[in-house]
N, C-alpha and C positions, 0 to 999 in steps of 0.2 A: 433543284426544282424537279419532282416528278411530274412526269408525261403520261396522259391517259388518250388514246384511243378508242375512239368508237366507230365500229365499223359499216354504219350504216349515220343516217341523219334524219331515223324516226322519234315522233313526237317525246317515247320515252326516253329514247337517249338525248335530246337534246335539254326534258325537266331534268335528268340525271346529272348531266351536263354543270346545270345550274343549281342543282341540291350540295355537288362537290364542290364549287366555286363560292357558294356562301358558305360553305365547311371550311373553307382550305385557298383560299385568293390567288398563292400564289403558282397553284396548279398550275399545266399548260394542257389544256384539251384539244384534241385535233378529231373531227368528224368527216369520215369520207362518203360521198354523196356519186350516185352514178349519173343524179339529174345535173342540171347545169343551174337549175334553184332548186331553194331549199324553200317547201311549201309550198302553196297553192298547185301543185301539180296535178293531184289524183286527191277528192274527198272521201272520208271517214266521217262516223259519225260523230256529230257533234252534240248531241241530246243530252241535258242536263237538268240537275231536279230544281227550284226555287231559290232552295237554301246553300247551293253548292256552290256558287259563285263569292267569292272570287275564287277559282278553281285550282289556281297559282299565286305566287307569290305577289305583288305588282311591279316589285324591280325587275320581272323577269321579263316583262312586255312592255315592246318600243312604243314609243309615244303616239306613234301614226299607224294606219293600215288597220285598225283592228276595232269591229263595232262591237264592245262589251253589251253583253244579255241586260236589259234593264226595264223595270217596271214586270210587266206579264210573261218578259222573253222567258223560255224553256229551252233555246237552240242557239247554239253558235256555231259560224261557219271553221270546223276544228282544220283545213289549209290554212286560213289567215290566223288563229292560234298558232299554230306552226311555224309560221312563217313571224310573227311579232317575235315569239321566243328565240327564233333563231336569230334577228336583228339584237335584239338586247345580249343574247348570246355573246356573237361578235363583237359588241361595242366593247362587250367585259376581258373580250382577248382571246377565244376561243379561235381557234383556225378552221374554217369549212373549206372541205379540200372537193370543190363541187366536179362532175363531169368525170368523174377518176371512178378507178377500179383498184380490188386490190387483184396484186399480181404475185406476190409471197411473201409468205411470213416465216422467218427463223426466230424461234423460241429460245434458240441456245445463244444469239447473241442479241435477243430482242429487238431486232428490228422487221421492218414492216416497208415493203418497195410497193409504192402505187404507181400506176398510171395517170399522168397529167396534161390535161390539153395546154396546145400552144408549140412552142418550137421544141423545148423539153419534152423527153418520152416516156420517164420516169421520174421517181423521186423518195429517199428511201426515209424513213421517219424512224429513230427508236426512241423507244417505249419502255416504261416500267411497267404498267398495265393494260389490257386493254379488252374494254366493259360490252360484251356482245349481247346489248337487251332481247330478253325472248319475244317472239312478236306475238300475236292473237294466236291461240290454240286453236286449228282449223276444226273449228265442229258444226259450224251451218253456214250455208251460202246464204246472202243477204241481198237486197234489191232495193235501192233505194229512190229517193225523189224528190224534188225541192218543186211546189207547187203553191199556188194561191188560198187551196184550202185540201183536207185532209176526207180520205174517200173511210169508205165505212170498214174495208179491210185491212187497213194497215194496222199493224203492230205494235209498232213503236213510230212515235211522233215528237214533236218542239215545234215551238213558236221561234223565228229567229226575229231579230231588232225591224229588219224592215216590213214584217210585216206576212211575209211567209212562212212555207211551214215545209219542216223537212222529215218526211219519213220515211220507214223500212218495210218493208215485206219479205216473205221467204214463197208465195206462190204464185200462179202464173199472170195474177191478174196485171194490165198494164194504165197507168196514168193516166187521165185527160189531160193536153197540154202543159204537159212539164218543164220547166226553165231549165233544169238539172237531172240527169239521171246517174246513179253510182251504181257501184257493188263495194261486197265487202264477207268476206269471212274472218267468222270468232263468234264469239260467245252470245252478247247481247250488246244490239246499239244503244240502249238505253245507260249503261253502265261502262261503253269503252271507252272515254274520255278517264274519268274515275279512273278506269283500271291500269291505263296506261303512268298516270300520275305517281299512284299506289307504287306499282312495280317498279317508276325507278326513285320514288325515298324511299323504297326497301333496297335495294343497288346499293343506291349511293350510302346507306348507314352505315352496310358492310366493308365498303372500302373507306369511310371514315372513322371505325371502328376499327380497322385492320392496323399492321406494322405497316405500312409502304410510310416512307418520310414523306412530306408536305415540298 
């Protein structure tokens, strides 16, 4: 059984995750997280077009926690994406190694010592590969905002399920009564959902296309 590593427990490593696991079942994935949960921690954008839903697979999201875009939605809140994928994740046998850090990697005998809370101090995991998805290419600061309705400056907007609306800006203007406020650097909110997905069925093709045994 090969062992895949990922060294973080963002959105794209966790679709990547599950792109190698409907490749390859009897993988064993192990993602280490410096949070103590995985999703809902810190939002991203979640804007989505009409027709791009379903955005993922549906065995990939747990049965609960998660209100899917429907009828007029444009938006979803992409923590609770996160967070469903990483449930369904788990049930499939994935290990999330939450609250840890990594603390060294030897290449020459493939392994990999985290840090672990609880009575244990470490913990050393080897590895046949290990998939370090690239994150947003820092090219603009973002500002975002989860409000009742949408001001005439924002940029980029959605509708999410219940009824509000989540947008971006890049200037200095500020919200009237905002439920939520973010940030965020990369490209465009409009398309980071998308893009994140994209990059890792491009990941994961390469290592299921690749020599490593199953």
């Amino acid at each position: 059984m090969s062992v895949i590593v990922f060294p973080n427990s963002s959105l794209s490593s966790i679709a990547c995750a599950q792109f190698l696991l409907d490749g390859r079942p009897a993988l064993s994935i192990h993602l280490i997280s410096n949070f103590f949960e995985v999703g809902l921690m810190r939002e991203t954008p979640g804007i989505i077009s009409g027709d791009q839903w379903p955005l993922v697979r549906p065995h990939w999201l747990s049965e609960h926690g998660l209100d899917a875009p429907e009828g007029a939605s444009t938006a979803i809140r992409a923590s609770w994406l996160t967070k469903s994928m990483a449930i369904s994740l788990s049930e499939r046998g994935a290990t999330f190694h939450t609250g840890s850090r990594i603390l060294e990697t030897d290449e020459e005998s493939k392994s990999m010592l985290i840090s672990i809370p609880g009575e244990e101090t470490s913990k050393t995991i080897h590895y046949d590969a290990i998939i370090d998805m690239p994150g947003q290419t820092p090219k603009r600061e973002w500002r975002g905002a989860v409000c009742s309705e949408v001001p005439d400056w924002a940029e980029f907007s959605g509708r999410r399920t219940d009824g509000t609306y989540e947008f971006w800006w890049t200037g200095t203007e500020e919200p009237d009564n905002a439920i939520q406020t973010m940030s965020w650097v990369g490209d465009s909110p409009s398309t980071a959902l998308l893009d994140s997905i994209s990059e890792a069925s491009r990941a994961s093709d390469t290592i299921l296309t690749g020599s490593m045994p199953a």
